[in-house]
C-alpha positions as CSV (number, residue, x, y, z in Angstrom):
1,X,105.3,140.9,166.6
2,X,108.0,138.4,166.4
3,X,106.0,135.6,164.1
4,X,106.5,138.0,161.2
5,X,110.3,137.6,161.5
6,X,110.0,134.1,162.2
7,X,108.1,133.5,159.5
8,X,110.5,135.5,156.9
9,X,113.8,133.4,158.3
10,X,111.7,130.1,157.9
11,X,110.7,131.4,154.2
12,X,114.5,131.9,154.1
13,X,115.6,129.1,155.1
14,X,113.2,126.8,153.0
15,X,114.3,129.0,150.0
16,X,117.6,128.2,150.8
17,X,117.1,124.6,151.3
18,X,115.5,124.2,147.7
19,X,118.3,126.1,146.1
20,X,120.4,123.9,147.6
21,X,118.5,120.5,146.4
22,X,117.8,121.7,142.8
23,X,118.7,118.8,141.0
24,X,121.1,119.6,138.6
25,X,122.0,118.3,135.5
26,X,124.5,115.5,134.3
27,X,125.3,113.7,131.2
28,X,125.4,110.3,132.9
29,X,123.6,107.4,130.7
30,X,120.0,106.8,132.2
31,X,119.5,103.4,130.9
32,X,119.7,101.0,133.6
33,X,119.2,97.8,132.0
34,X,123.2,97.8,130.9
35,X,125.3,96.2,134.1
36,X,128.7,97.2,134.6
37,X,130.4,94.4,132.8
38,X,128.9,95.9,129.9
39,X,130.0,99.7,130.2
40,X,133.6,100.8,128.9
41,X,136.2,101.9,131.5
42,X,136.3,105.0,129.8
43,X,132.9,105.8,129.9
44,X,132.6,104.6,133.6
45,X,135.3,106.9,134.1
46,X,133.6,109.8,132.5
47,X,130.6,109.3,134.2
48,X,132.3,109.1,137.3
49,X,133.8,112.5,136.4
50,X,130.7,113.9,135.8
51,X,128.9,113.1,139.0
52,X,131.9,114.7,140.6
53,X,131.1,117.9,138.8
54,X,127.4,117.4,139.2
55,X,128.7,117.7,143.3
56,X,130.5,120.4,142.8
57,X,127.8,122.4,141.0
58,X,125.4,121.7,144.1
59,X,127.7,122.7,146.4
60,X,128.3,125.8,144.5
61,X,124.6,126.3,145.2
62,X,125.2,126.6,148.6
63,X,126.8,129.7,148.8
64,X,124.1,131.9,147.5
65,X,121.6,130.1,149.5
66,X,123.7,130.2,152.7
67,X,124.0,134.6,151.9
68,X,119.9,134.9,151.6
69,X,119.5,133.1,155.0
70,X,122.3,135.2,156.2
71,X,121.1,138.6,155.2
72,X,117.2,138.0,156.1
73,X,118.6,136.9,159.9
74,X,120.6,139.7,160.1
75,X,117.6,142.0,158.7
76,X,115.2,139.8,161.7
77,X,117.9,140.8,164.3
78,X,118.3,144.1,163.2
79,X,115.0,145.3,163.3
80,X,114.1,143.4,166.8
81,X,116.5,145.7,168.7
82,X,113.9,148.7,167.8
């Protein structure tokens, strides 16, 4: 009776976790032959900016993953006392 549960919060909680990992998009230059000697201020700067945001957006992610695991635990725990 209680690895059904179980099983649903670990479902949960691994859907959680990828929502949370979902790599998510940025503008920043892939080529890595260029050094940094090579690369504008500005455009470091930008890039810089941009991986800030690329943050953000993850942890943005978070939040909705942190309410599925939330509401399936509170689902588990509600029907245990039954």
């Amino acid at each position: 009776m209680i690895i059904t549960p179980l099983r649903n919060l670990v479902a949960a909680s691994l859907f959680a976790l990828g929502l949370f990992l979902t790599p998510v998009a940025t503008y920043a230059a892939d080529n890595e032959a260029s050094t940094a000697s090579e690369i504008h201020p500005d455009i470091a700067r930008a890039d810089a900016q941009r991986e800030k945001e690329a943050q953000r957006k993850r942890y943005l992610l978070l939040f909705p993953a942190a309410v599925v695991v939330i509401t399936v635990g509170l689902i588990v725990i509600t029907r245990r006392k039954r």
